[in-house]
Every structure is written in C-alpha cells, then in structure tokens.
N, C-alpha and C positions, 0 to 999 in steps of 0.2 A: 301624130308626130312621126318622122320618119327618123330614125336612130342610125346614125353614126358612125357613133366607137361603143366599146368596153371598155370600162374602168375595171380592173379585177385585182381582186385581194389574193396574195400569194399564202401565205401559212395557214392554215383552217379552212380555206375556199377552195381557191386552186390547183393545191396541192396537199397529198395527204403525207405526214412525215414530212421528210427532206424530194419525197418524190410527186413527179409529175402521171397523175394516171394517164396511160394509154388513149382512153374514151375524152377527157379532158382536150389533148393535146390535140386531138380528131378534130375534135368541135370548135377549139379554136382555128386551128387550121383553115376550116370551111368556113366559117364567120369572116376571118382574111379575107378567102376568097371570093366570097362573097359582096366583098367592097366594104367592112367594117374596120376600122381603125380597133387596134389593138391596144389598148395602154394598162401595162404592169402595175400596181399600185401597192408596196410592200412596204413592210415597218423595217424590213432589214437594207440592207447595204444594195449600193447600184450593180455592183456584182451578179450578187444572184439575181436582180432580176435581167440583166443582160442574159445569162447561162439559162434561162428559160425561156428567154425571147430566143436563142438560138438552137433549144432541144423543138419548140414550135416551127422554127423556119421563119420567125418576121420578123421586122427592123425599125421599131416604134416607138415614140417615147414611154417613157417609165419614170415613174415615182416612186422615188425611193425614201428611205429614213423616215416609214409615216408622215413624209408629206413635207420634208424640210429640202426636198432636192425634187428638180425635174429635170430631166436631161433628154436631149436630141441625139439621139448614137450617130442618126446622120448627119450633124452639123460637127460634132465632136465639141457640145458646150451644153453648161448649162443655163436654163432660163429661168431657175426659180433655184435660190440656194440663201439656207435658214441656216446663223448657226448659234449655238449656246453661248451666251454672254458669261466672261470671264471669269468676273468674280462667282459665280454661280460654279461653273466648272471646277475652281478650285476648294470649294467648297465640297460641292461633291465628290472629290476626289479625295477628300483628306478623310471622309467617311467608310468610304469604300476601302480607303488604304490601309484604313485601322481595324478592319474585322474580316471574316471568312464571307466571301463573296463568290460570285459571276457576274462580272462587269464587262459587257460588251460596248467597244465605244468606236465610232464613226469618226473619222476625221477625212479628209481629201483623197488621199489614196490609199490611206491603211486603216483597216479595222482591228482594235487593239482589244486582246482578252486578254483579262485579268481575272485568275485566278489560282487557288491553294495545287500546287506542282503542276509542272508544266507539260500539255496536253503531248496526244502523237501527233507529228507534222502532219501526219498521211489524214488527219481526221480534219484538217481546218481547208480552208480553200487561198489561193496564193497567197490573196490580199492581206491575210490574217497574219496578226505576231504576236505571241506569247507574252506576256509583260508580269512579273512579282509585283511590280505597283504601277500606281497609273502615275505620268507626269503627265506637268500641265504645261499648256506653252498659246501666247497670246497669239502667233504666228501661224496658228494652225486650229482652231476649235471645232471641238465635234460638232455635227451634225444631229446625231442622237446620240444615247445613251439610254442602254439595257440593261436594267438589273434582276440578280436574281437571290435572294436571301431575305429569310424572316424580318432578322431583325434590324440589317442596315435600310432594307423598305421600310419598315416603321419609322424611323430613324428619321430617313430621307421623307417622309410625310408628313411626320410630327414638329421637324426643325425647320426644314429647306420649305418647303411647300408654302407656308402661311406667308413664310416672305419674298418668296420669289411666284408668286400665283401672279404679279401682274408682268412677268418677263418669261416665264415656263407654262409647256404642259408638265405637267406629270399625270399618267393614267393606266392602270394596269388595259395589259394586252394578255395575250396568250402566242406562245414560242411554238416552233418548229415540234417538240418535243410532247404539247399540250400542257405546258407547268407554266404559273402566272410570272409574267415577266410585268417589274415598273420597267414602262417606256417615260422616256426624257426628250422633250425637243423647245426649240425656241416658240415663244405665246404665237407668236407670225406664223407657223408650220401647223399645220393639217392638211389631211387628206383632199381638204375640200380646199382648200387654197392653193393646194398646186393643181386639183384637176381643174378648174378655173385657170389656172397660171398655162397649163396643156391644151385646154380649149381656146383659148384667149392664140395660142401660137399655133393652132391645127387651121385657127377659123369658122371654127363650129362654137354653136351655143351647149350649154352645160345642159341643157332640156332633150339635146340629140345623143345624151351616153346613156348605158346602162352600166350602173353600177354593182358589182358584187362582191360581198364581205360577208362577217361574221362575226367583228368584235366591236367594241365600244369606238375604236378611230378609225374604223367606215361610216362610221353616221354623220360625219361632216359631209362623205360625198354623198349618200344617200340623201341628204340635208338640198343637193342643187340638181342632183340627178337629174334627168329626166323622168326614169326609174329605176328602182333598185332591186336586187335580189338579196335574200338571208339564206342563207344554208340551214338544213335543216337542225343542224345541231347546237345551233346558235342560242343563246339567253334569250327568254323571253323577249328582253328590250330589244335587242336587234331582230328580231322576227318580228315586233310588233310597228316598228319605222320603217318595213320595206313594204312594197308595193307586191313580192311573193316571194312565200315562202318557198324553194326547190325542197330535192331532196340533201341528207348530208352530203360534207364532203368524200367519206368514206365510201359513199354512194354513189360515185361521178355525180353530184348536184349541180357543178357548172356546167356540165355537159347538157343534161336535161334540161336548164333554164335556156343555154344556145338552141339546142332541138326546136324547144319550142317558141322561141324567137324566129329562127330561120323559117320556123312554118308558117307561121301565125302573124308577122312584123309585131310581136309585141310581148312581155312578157304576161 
C-alpha cells in the first residue's frame, strides 16, 4: 500500500503541552515534502489546529472538535460540520451552570470558557471569551463541548448520558494539560467520520493514511486507517489497536514513526 497523508492527533501525540517539539515539526515538514498530505486531527477548536499548520509551514485540511468539523483553509469552507442537538445543550448547560466547573465550549467562531473568576486575557488565544455562565442559543450550537470537574462529569454520565447515548458521544479524553477532560460531540462526529469525510474530498482511500493518536477518539481513525500509530505513553487499549507502538510523545514519538516511514514506506 502506498500511503498518502497523516492523520495526526494534536494533544498527547503531536504535541507535548501546548507546544510543538522542534524534531516533530522537522518530520512533519519533510513528510510534506516528501508528497504526504498532512491532515490535523484534534479534539480542540479549528484554531489551534490552523496555528499549527502554520508553526509547520502547510495548508491542509484539519479536523477539528474530535471529528465534528472538517474544514478546507484553502477553499475557506467547511465539509463536514456536526453540531450538539438543542435540547441536549440546554440541558447540559443548566448543569454546568449550577456547580464549580471548566466548561470549554465550541460554537462557529467563538470558544466560550466557563469557569469560577475570570482567566488572564494574555493566557487564552483570540477566539476565546470568558463567560460566568454558559447561554444557550438555537442559532448557534456547539460543536464540542469539554468538561472538567468531579462531580458535574458524574452528573453528566449518570443523567445526560443514558438518555442522550442515541444523539451524543460522551467519552473521556485527555487535555493539553494531561487531566481527564468529558469530551461531548454529536453521535454523527468522530474522528473517523470526518477523516472519511477528508479522504472522500482529497480523493484518496482511508487505507492511504496513517494515523496517530493516543486516546480513546483516535481509534475510530485507527478503526479505517490504513495504519496507525500509538504513542508510547498511551493505555494499554490504544497501543494494543495500532499497528505500532513509537515512542512517547515526550520523546518526539511522531517524529520517530515519520523517520521510519520516510525510510521504510511503512510503519
């Protein structure tokens, strides 16, 4: 099989922290160059993964909101866009609204945080706006939604969950930060639906990517891949659905699985 693109998971893969390592950014770069399609593949906002496509130097599509969003930066549109159905939003909101949270929430151009006093400007990135509570509004629904707190996640899995399981995911991830985040998107959004939805608009088969990740919503693409990568610092489960293990991320592990692609055509 002659491979493509990347599929690349940004928080726990790609990037360690909020940053891109040096050897990372290398190996993407020459993979580029090399005539591989690049595609972002992150549970956060299209932001960041634009601002990463541009510390790399490419211009490719991205998946964003764990896989509720695809977008074309060169057509300036999107081709795959998932959003939280209403009554579900307001529901979750009235939860989140009522106790001590970290509520990150996606909608069209703004990513709204909610939480206990309000953040430094200089710490969020443009798109972001501070909010004491979350409104809900039919005109506008999120894409995702990120939580972080004990007991409003118990809350939101023990109430929300049983009844909304046939219209949502809910599925813990891991954050920028490495603290367990509930991720929230519409039942229609995963990762593997929109890199299907990217392949299906590149023109290549989902058997010509390789994919890399690290949490529980990469194994939908690892699921159509061609093949996939686990980092090494990854759960059991997701090491044991990829096709190789690299090393962690903290160890440029993407870099080492590109190396050995670019030598090899294979992982």
């Amino acid at each position: 099989m002659q491979y493509k693109a990347l599929a690349l998971d940004l928080d726990g893969t790609t990037l360690v922290g909020e940053d891109l390592p040096p050897a990372n950014r290398e190996a993407l770069r020459k993979a580029a160059d090399a005539g591989y399609e690049i595609i972002i593949a992150t549970a956060r906002w299209i932001q960041v993964a634009h601002r990463i496509a541009d510390e790399v130097g490419i211009d490719s599509l991205a998946i964003a909101c764990s896989g509720a969003q695809v977008h074309d930066r060169k057509e300036g549109r999107d081709i795959f866009d998932q959003r939280l159905p209403g009554g579900f939003v307001q529901e979750l909101f009235n939860l989140c609204n009522a106790q001590r949270c970290i509520a990150t929430v996606t909608t069209s151009e703004r990513v709204w945080l909610k939480l206990d006093g309000e953040p430094d400007a200089d710490l969020m990135g443009p798109e972001m706006q501070w909010v004491p509570q979350l409104q809900h509004s039919d005109d506008d629904l999120p894409r995702i939604a990120a939580i972080q707190g004990t007991a409003v996640c118990r809350q939101i899995k023990e109430e929300l969950k049983p009844r909304y399981a046939g219209q949502v995911n809910i599925f813990d991830s891991i954050g920028p930060t490495g603290r367990l985040v509930l991720t929230i998107t519409n039942k229609a959004a995963s990762k593997g639906a929109a890199l299907q939805a990217a392949c299906d608009h590149l023109q290549i088969a989902p058997a010509q990517v390789v994919a890399f990740g690290d949490a529980e919503n990469d194994l939908a693409m690892f699921a159509i891949a061609g093949a996939s990568v686990a980092m090494g610092q990854a759960e059991e489960e997701i090491k044991a659905a990829a096709d190789y293990v690299s090393a962690a991320n903290f160890e440029d592990g993407v870099a080492k699985a590109i190396d050995r692609l670019l030598a090899n055509g294979t992982v």
